[in-house]
N, C-alpha and C positions, 0 to 999 in steps of 0.2 A: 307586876310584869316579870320580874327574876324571877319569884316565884312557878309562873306561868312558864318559862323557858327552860329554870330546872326538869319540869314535868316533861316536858315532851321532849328533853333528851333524855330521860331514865325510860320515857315510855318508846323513843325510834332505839337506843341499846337493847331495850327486851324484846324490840320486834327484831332486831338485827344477830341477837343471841338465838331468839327461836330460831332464826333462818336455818345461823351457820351448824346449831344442833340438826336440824332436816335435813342438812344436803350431804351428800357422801363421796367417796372419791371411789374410782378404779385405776387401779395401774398395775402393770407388768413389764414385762419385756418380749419385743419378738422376735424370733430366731427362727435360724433355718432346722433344718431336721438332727443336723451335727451339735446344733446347739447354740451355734454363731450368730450373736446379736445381728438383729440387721437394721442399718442405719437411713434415717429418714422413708420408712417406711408411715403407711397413714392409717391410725387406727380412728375408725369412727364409730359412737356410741347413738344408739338409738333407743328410747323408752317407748318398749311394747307397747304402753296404751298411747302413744302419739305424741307430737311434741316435734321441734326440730331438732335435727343431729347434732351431736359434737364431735369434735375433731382434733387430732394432735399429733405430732410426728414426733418419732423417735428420736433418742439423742444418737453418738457414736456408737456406745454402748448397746442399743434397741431398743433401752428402756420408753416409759412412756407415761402419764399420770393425766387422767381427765377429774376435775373435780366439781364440787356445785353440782352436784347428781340429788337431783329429787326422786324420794324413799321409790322402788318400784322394779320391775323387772325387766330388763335390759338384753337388748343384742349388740353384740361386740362385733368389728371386721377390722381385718389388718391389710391391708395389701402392699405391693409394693413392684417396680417392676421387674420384670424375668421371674414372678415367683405367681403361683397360683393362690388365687383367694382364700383365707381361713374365715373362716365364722362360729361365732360362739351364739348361742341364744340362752335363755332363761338365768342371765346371770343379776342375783339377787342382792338389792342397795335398801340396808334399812337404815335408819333415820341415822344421821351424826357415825354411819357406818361405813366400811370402806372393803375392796374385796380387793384381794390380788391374782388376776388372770394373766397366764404367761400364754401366746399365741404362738403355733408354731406354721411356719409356711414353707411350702413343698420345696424341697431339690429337685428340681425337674426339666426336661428340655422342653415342655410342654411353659411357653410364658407368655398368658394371655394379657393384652396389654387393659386393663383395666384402672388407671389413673393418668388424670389430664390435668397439668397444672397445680398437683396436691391433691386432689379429689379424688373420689372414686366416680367412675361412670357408672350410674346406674343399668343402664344399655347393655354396655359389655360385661358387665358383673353379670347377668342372668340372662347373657347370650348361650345358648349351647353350644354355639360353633362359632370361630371370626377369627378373620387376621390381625397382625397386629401391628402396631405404630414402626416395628423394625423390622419389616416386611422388606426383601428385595427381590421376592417373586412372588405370583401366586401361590397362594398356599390358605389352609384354612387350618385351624388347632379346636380338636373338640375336646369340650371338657370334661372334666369327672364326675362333673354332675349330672350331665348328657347321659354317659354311661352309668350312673349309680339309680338312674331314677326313671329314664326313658326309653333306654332299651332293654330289651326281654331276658334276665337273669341267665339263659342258656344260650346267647347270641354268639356271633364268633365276629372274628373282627372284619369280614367283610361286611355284615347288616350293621358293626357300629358308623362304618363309610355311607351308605345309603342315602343318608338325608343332607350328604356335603354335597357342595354345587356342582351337576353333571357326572356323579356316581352314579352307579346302577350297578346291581347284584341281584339271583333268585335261589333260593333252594329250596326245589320243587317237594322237600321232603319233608321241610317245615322248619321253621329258625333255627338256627344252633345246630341242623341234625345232618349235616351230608359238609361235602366239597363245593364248597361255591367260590364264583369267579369274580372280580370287581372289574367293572369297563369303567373308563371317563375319555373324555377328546378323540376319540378314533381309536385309542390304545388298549389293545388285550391285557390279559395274565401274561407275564414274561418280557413286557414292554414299559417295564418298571419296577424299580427297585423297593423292597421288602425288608424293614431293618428291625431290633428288636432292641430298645435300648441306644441306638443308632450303630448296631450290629446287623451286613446284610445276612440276609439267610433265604435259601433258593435253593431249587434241585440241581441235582448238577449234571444231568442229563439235558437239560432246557432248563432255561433260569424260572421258571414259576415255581406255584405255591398251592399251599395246601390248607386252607381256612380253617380244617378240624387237627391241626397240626401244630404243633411248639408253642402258641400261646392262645387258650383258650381267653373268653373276654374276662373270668375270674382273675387272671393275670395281668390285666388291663386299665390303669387310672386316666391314660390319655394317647391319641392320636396327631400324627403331625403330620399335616399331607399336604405336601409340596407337588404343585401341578406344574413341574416344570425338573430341567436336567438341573437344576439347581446349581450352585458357584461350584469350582474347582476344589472348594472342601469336603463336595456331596461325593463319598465313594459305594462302590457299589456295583454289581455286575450289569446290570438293566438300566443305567440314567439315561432314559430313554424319554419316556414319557413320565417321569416324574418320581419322586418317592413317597412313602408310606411309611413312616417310623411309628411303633407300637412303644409305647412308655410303661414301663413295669407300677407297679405301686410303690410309692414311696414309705417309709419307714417312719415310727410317728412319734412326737415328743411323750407321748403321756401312755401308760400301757391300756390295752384293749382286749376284748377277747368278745366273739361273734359265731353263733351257731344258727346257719340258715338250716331250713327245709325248703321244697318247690313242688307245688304239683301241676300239673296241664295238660291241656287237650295230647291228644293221643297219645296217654298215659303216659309222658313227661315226667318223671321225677329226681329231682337234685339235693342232694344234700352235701354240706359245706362246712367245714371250720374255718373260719381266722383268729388271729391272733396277732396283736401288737405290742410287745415286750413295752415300746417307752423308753426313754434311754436310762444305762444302768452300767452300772461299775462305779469303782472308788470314783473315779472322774468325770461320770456318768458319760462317756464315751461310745457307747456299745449302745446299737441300735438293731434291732431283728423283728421281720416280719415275715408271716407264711399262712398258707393256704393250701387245704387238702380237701375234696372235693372228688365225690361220682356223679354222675348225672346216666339214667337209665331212659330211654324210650323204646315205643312202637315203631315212632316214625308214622307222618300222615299218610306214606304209602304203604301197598300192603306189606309184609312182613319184612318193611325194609328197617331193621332192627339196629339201635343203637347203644352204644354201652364206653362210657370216659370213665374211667380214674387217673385223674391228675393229682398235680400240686407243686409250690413253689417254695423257696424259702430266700429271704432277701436279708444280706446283712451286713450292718456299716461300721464301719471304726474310727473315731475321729483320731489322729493322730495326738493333730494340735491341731492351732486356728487355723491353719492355711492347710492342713494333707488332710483328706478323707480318702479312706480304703472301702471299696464295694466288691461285697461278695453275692452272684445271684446264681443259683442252678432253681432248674424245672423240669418235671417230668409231667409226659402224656402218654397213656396207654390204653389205647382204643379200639374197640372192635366193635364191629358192624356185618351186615349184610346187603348192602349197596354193589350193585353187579354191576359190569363192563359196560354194561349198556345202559346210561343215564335214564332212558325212561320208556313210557310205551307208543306203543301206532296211534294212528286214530283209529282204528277199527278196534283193537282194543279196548280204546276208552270209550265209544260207542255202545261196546257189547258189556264192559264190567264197571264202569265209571273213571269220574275224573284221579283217582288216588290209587288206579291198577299200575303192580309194578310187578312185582314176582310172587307166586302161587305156593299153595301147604302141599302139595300133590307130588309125592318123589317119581310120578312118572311123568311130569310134564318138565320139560327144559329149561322153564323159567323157574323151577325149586327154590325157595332160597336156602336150605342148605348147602345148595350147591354154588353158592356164591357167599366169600367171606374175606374182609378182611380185616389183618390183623399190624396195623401201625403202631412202632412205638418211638417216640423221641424224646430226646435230650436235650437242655441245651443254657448251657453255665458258661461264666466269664468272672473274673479278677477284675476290676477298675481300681486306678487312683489319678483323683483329680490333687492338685497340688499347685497354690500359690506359690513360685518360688523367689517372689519381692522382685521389686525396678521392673514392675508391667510385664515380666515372664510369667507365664500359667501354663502347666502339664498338663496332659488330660493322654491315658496309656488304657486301653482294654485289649488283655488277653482272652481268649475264648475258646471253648470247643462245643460244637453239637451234632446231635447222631440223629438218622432219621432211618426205619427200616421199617419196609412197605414190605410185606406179605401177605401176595393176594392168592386166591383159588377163587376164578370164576367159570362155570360151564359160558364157551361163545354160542348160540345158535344165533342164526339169521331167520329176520323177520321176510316174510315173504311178500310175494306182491298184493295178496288180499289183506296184510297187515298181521296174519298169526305166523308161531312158529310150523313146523315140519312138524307129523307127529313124531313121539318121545323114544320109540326104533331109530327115528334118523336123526334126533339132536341129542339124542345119548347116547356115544359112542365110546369109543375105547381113545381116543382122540379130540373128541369137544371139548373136552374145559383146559385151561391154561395154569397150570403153576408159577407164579411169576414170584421174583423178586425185585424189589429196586434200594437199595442201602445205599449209605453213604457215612464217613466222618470226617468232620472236617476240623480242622487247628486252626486258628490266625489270629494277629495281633492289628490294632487300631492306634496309632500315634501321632498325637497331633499336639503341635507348640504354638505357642501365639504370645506374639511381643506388641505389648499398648504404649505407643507413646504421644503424645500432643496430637501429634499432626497425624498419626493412623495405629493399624493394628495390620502386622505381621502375622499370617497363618500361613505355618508347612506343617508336614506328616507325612504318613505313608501308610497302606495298606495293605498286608499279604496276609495270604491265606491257601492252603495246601487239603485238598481233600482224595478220600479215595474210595472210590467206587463199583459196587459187586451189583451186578443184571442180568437177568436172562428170565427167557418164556419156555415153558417145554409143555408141547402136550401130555393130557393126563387125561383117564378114564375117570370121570365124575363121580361113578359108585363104588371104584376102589380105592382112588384115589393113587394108583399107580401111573407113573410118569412113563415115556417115553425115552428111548436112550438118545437120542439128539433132539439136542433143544431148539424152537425157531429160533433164539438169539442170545446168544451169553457173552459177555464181556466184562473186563475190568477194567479203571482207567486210573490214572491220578491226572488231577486240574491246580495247577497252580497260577495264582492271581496275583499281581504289582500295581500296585498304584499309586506312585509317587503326587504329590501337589505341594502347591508353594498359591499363594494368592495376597494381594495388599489391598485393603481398604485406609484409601486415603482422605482426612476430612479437610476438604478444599475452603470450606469453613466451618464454623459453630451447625448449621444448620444443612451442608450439600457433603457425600461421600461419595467417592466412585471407587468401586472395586473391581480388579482385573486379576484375573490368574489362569497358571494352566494343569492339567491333571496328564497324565500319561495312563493308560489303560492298557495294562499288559496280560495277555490271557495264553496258558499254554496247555494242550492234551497231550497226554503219552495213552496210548489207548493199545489194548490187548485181546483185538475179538476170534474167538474161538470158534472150528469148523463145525457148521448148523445143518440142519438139513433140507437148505439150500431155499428156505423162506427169506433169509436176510442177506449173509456173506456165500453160502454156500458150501460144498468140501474142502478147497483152498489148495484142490490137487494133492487131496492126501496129509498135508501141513495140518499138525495138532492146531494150529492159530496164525495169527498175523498181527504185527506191529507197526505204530504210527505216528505220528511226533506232529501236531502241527499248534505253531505259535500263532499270536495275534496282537497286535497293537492299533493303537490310537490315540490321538492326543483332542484333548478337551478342553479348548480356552471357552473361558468364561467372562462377560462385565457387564457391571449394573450400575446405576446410576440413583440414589435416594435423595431426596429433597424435603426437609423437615419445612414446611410450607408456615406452618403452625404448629404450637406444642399438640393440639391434637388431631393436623390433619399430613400427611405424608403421602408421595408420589413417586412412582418409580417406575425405573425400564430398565431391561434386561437380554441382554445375548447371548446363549449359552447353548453351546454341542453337549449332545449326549448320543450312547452307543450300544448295542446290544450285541453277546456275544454269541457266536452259533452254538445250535447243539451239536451232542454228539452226533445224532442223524444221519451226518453230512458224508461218513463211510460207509454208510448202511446201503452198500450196493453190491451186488455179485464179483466174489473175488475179490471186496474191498478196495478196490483199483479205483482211486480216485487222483485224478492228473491236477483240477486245480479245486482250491479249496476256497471258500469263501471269504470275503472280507469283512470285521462285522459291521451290520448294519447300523448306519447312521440320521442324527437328527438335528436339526437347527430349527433354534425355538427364539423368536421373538416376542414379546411383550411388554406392554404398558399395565400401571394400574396404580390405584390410588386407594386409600385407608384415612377415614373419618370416622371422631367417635367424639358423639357430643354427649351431654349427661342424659338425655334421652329419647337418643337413637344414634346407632352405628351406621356406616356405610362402606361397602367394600368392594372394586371394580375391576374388574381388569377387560383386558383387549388381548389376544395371543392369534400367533403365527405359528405354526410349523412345517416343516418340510423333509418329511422322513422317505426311509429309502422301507421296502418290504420285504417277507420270507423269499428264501431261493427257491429256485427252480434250478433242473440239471438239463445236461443230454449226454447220450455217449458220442464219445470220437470214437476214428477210425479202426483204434488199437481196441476199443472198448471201452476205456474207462470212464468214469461222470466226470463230467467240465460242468463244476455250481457256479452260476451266475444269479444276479441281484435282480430280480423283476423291476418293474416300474413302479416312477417314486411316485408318493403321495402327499396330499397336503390338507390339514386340518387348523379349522380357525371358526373364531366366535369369540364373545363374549363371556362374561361371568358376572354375577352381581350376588349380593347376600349382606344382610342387616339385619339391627332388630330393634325392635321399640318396646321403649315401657308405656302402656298405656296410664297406668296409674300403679302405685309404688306393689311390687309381687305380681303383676298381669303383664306379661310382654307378648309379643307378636314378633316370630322369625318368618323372614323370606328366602329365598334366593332365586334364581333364575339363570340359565344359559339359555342361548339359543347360535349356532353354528354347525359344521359343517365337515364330514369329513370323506374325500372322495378321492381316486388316484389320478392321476395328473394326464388332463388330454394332452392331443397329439395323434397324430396319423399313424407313428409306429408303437402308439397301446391300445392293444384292444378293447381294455377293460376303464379310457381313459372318459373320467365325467361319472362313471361309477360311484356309490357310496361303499365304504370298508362297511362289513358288518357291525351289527350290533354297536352304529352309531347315532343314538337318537337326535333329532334335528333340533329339539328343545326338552329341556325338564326343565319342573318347576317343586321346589319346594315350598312348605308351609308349618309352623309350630306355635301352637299357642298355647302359653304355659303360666301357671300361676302358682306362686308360692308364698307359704306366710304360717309363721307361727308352729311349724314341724309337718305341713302337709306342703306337697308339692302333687302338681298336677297336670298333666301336659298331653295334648292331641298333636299328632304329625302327619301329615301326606305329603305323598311322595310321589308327584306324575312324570312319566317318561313317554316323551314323544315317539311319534314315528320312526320307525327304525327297518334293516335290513339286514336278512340272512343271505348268507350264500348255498347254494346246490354245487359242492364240487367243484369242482375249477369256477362253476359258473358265478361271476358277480352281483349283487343286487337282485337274486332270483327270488326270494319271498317277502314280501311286506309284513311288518311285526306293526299291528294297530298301535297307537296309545295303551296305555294301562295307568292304573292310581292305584296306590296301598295306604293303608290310613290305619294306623294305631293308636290307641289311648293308654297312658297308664295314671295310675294315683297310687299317692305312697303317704303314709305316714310314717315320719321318727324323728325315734325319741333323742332330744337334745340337750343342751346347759351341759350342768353338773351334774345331773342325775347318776345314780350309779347303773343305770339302765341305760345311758347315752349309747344311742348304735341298732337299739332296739328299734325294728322297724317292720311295717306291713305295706307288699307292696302286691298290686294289684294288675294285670295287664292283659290288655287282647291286639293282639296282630291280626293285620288283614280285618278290619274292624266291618268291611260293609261286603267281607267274606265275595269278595271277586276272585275270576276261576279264568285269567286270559289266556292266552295260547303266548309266550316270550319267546318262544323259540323253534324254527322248525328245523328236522336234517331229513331233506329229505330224500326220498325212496331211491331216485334214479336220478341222473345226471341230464337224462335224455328229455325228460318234461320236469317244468317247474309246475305245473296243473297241481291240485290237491293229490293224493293218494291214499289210501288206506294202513300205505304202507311205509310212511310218513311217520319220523318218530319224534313228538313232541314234550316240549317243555309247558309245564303251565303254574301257575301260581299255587302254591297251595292254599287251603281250604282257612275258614276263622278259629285261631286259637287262642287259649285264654289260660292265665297262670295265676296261682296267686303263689306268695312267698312269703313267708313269717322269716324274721331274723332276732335272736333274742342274744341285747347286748347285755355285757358288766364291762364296767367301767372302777378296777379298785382304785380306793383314793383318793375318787373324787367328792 
C-alpha cells in the first residue's frame, strides 16, 4: 500500500513538472505614448488556435504578468478608459518560455469607452464608430481602425463623417478629389465648428471649410463629433450645430517606418512615407512622428485635375511624469483644376455624359486651363499638458495657421438651353476672375481644471487674432492680364474672446450635473477698397473705407449624467450655441450699412442614453433645436442696408447607432435617424412649414465587418433619405430622391513581432453598385422650379477601385 502511494505521488510530481515546464508566462507594462505606466488598465490574452481568454490588470506601476500560457501563438489587448485600444497579435509562448511585451496606448482626445466592469467589450472594441460611457451629448468617436482599414486611402475628412448618424457629404469628382461639404440636423458648412487637435480653424470671411485643406485624412487617427453646441468648454467660432474635432496621429512607443504606394480609378495615384522614431533619448523622453505624401489624379470629371503634396511632423517631449510638451506643424500644397462653377447642366450631361465638367479645347469657355487653383496651408501649434498635483491639470496650446487661396477661373454663364455662349462672347478681355482669399491667424487655447471629491472645476479662455487679404479683379483668360479695379478688395483683422468657467458636480458616486457659461466675443476692423462698383463702389472718390463692428454673446450650458449601471448611462442636456456673420454684411454700395447684425443663435435640447454589453452596444438620443437663419437686408430712406435676422427654424428627430458581434471578428453596425428640419410657421413667414435644404428626412446606415488573424474586411452603405434643394430665394423647390453608396474594402497586415509588422495590402471600391443619382439641383431661374436644361447638377460620381501596398520595418523587434 506505501509502496503503491509512493508511486503515484512520484507519477502526479512528473505530471505536475511536465505541466509547469509547458506553460509560459507573458508580462510587460502599459503606458501611454510619454511612457507613463497606466494603472489598472486590462490586458487580455487570447491563444490564436482557441481556448478562453485570460485576464489581469495592471499594478500602479502598469506592469502586468499572465501566466500558465500553453506553448502557442497569442493575441495580446490592453485597454483602459480615455485611451484607445492596443493590440498585439502573433506573439510567441514556447514551452517553460516566457515573452516580455510592453503595450503602448494612445494619448488622445479620441476615448472610446471599451471596458465594462474590467472587461473588454467585445461590441465596442470592433465598433467603428460609438459614443461613450462619459457622454453628455450626442456625439459619436470614429475609430482608427474605421479610418486605417475602411475608408479610401485618399479620403478627406468629410467622406471619414459619412457613415456617422445623419451625415451626409458628395464629391461629384471622386473621393478625396475636390471641396466637399458635410450636412447633418438641418445644418450647413459654417453652422459648426471645425477643430484640429481641438484647435478651431475656419475662413475668416464665413466660418466654413475646406475638405482638401490643412488636414488631409493621412493626418488623421481619429474624429470626434459632437452633434450638439456642446458644454461652455466647447470654444469655437460656429457652436452652432455642433463640433467636429479631427485628431492628429499619435506618436508611438516602439520605432516604425512605412512606405505606401496607391493606384485607382481615374488614374489616382499616392505615394507616402511614415515614420515612427519610438521613444528615444538618454531618458527615452523624445517621441517623433511624420508623414510626407503626394497624391496625383485625373479626377472622375473631365479634366478636372488634381495634384497634393502634403506632410506633417508631430513631436513630443516628456518632461517628467506629469508635463508633456507637443510639437505639431503641417503642410498642404495643392493644385487643381476645379472651376467656379461646381458642375454641369443637364443638357450637357445629356449631350457628353454623366462625368462632363470642363473641355481640352482653348476656344471653348469651359478650358480647363483657364480654370486653376492653387491653395497652400499651414498649420502648427506648441501644446503642454501638465499635472500640476492636488487635482490641478494645465492643458495651454498656442498655434498659428495660414491658408492662401489663389484662384483664376474663366465665369461664363450657362444658358437657357444649358450650353455656354460661343467662345467670342465667353472669352473676353473681362471673363475670368483673378481672386485671392488669405488669411493668418495667431491664438492661444487655455484651459485649467480643479478635481476634487465632490466635482471638477473647468475655466480658460480663447483668443485668437487673424488677418486677412481679398479681392476679385477681372482678367482676360488668354493673357492673363487683370483689370485696373477690382469687383472687390479688402483687408480685415478679426479678433475672437472667449472666456468659460463651467462645474461638474457629482451629486453622487453615480449622478453629475454640469453648468457653465461661455462669453463669445467677435470683432471686425474691416478696410474695403474703391471697386468698380460690383460691390462697395467709388466711395466718392475715397482710396477705401473703414469699419469697426463688435459682437458678443453669452452661452450657458447644462447637462445632467446618470451612471444607471457600470455599463449603461443617460443623459440630458441645454446648451446655446452662435454663429458669427460674415464679412458680407458691408458688401453694399458705398458700404453704408446703418445696422449690423446680431449673431445668429441656437438652443438645443436633448436626451440620450449609451449601453454597452460584451455583445452589442447601443446608443440613442432625442434632440431639439431652435435656431434663428442667414440675414436678409433692405435699404432706408438715407440708403443704407438695415440686416435683419429671417425667420427662425426648428430641427428635431431622433438618432440610434450600435453594433453587434455576431461571432468573435464578425460584427454588424447600424445606425439610423429619422427627423426633421423646417422653418417655423406662422402667418408672418412665408416660407413657414418649409424644409431647409439638404435636409434628409431619414438616413440609414449599415457595416458589416470581419476581422481575424491580420485580415480585416468590411462592406458599408450609406442611404439618405428624401431631401430638398432650394431655387433662390425660393424654399423646398426641388425634391432630391433617396440615394445609397456601398463600399467594400479588404486589407491584409502584417502584425506581432515581425520585423515587417505595418506591412499591409489594402484593397477598396467606392460606390460599389456604381449609382449615378442627381444630389443636388441649382437651378436655371428662380421663375420655374420645372426641370430645365439649364439646370446645374450635382451627381454621384461613377465606381472606383484602389489597391495600396504598404511595406513595413519594424527594427528591433
Amino acid at each position: 500500500m506505501q509502496h503503491t502511494s509512493r508511486t503515484c505521488a512520484v507519477f502526479l510530481l512528473g505530471v505536475f513538472s511536465v505541466f509547469a515546464q509547458q506553460s509560459g508566462t507573458i508580462s510587460g507594462v502599459v503606458a501611454d505614448v510619454t511612457g507613463k505606466g497606466i494603472p489598472n488598465a486590462v490586458v487580455t490574452v487570447r491563444n490564436e488556435a482557441g481556448g478562453a481568454p485570460k485576464m489581469a490588470a495592471t499594478d500602479s506601476e502598469g506592469k502586468y504578468s499572465i501566466k500558465d500560457l500553453a506553448e502557442g501563438s497569442y493575441q495580446l489587448e490592453a485597454a483602459a478608459p480615455s485611451f484607445a485600444l492596443s493590440r498585439r497579435n502573433g506573439v510567441r509562448i514556447t514551452a517553460a518560455g516566457s515573452a516580455n511585451v510592453n503595450m503602448s496606448l494612445n494619448v488622445s482626445e479620441l476615448a472610446q469607452s471599451i471596458t465594462v466592469e474590467g472587461s473588454v467589450s467585445m461590441a465596442a472594441e470592433s465598433a467603428p464608430m460609438q459614443s461613450t460611457l462619459e457622454a453628455r451629448s450626442a456625439k459619436t468617436e470614429i475609430s482608427p481602425e474605421y479610418i486605417q482599414n475602411y475608408a479610401s486611402p485618399v479620403a478627406d475628412f468629410s467622406e471619414l463623417l459619412n457613415n456617422a448618424p445623419g451625415t451626409f457629404s458628395v464629391n461629384p469628382n471622386g473621393v478625396g478629389l475636390g471641396d466637399s461639404k458635410t450636412y447633418f440636423r438641418g445644418f450647413k458648412d459654417g453652422q459648426y465648428t471645425m477643430q484640429a487637435d481641438g484647435i478651431p480653424f475656419n475662413d475668416t470671411n464665413d466660418p466654413t471649410h475646406h475638405s482638401w485643406a490643412f488636414f488631409p485624412s493621412q493626418f488623421i487617427a481619429g474624429v470626434d463629433f459632437d452633434r450638439s453646441p456642446g458644454s461652455a468648454s466647447a470654444v469655437g467660432p460656429t457652436n452652432y450645430g455642433g463640433t467636429v474635432n479631427l485628431l492628429s496621429r499619435s506618436v508611438a512607443l516602439q520605432p516604425d517606418f512605412r512606405l505606401t504606394a496607391s493606384y485607382g480609378s481615374f488614374n489616382t495615384r499616392m505615394l507616402a512615407f511614415d515614420a515612427d522614431s519610438g521613444q528615444f533619448g538618454k531618458n527615452k523622453n523624445h517621441s517623433l512622428t511624420i508623414n510626407i505624401h503626394q497624391m496625383l489624379s485625373d479626377g472622375y470629371q473631365t479634366y478636372n485635375y488634381q495634384k497634393r503634396v502634403a506632410g506633417f511632423i508631430k513631436y513630443q517631449y516628456r518632461l517628467n511624469d506629469r508635463t508633456t510638451f507637443t510639437l505639431f506643424s503641417g503642410l498642404v500644397d495643392l493644385w487643381t483644376n476645379t472651376p467656379n462653377l461646381k458642375g454641369p447642366s443637364r443638357a450637357q450631361i445629356a449631350q457628353y455624359g454623366d462625368n462632363y465638367l470642363l473641355s481640352g479645347d482653348p476656344s471653348q469657355p469651359n478650358y480647363y486651363g483657364y480654370n486653376v487653383y492653387h491653395v497652400q496651408t499651414d498649420f502648427n501649434y506648441i501644446g503642454v499638458n501638465s499635472d500640476l498635483g492636488r487635482g490641478w491639470k494645465l492643458e495651454n496650446k498656442v498655434y498659428t495657421y495660414r491658408y492662401w487661396n489663389k484662384q483664376y477661373y474663366n465665369n461664363p454663364s450657362i444658358q437657357a438651353n444649358g450650353f455656354f455662349l460661343p467662345g467670342a462672347q465667353s472669352i473676353t478681355a473681362t471673363s475670368a476672375v483673378d481672386k485671392l482669399n488669405g488669411y493668418r491667424k495667431v491664438g492661444d487655447i487655455l484651459s485649467v481644471s480643479h478635481e476634487t471629491a465632490r466635482g471638477t472645476l473647468r475655466t480658460g479662455i480663447w483668443y485668437e487674432w487673424a488677418y486677412t487679404d481679398r479681392y476679385q479683379i477681372p482678367s482676360d483668360p488668354r493673357s492673363g492680364l487683370d483689370t485696373v479695379l477690382p469687383n472687390f478688395h479688402e483687408h480685415f483683422i478679426t479678433s475672437t474672446f472667449q472666456p468659460f468657467v463651467e462645474y461638474e458636480y457629482r451629486v453622487t458616486r453615480d449622478i453629475s450635473i454640469t453648468a457653465g457659461m461661455k462669453l463669445a466675443y467677435y470683432r471686425m476692423d474691416l478696410k474695403q477698397f474703391a471697386d468698380n462698383g460690383k460691390t462697395v463702389g467709388s466711395l466718392g472718390g475715397a482710396p477705401y473705407t473703414e469699419h469697426s463692428a463688435p459682437y458678443h454673446a453669452w452661452n450657458p450650458s447644462a447637462d445632467l449624467r446618470y451612471k444607471i449601471k457600470p455599463n449603461w448611462t443617460m443623459y440630458a442636456q441645454f446648451a446655446e450655441g452662435n454663429a458669427i456673420p460674415p464679412s458680407s454684411v458691408f458688401d453694399t454700395k458705398g458700404a453704408l450699412v446703418a445696422v449690423t447684425p446680431k449673431p445668429t443663435a441656437v438652443k438645443t435640447y436633448q436626451v440620450g442614453s449609451v449601453v454597452k454589453f460584451n455583445r452589442f452596444t447601443l446608443d440613442a438620443d432625442a434632440y431639439y433645436s431652435h435656431f434663428q437663419n442667414p440675414y436678409s437686408s433692405f435699404l432706408d430712406a438715407a440708403g443704407e442696408a438695415f440686416f435683419y435676422q429671417t425667420g427662425p427654424s426648428n430641427t428635431k428627430g431622433v438618432e440610434v447607432e450600435g453594433n453587434v458581434t455576431l461571432v468573435r471578428g464578425l460584427s454588424l453596425y447600424l445606425n439610423a435617424t429619422a427627423g426633421s428640419a423646417k422653418y417655423q410657421g406662422g402667418a408672418k413667414y412665408a416660407n413657414g412649414g418649409l424644409w431647409i435644404q439638404n435636409t434628409p428626412n431619414n438616413t440609414e446606415g449599415a457595416g458589416l465587418t470581419y476581422a481575424t488573424r491580420g485580415w480585416s474586411v468590411g462592406m458599408f452603405n450609406k442611404r439618405v433619405g428624401r431631401m430638398y434643394n432650394d431655387n433662390g430665394s425660393v424654399n423646398q423647390a426641388f425634391t432630391i430622391d433617396p440615394f445609397n453608396v456601398t463600399n467594400l474594402f479588404i486589407n491584409y497586415t502584417v502584425r506581432g513581432d515581425s520585423y515587417l509588422r505595418g506591412t499591409k495590402i489594402r484593397f477598396g471600391i467606392n460606390n460599389l453598385l456604381d449609382q449615378h443619382n442627381i444630389v443636388s439641383i441649382n437651378g436655371f431661374s428662380s421663375k420655374s422650379n420645372a426641370p430645365s436644361p439649364g439646370d446645374v447638377l450635382t451627381l454621384l460620381p461613377a465606381r472606383s477601385i484602389s489597391l495600396t501596398m504598404t511595406f513595413g520595418y519594424a527594427p528591433g523587434r
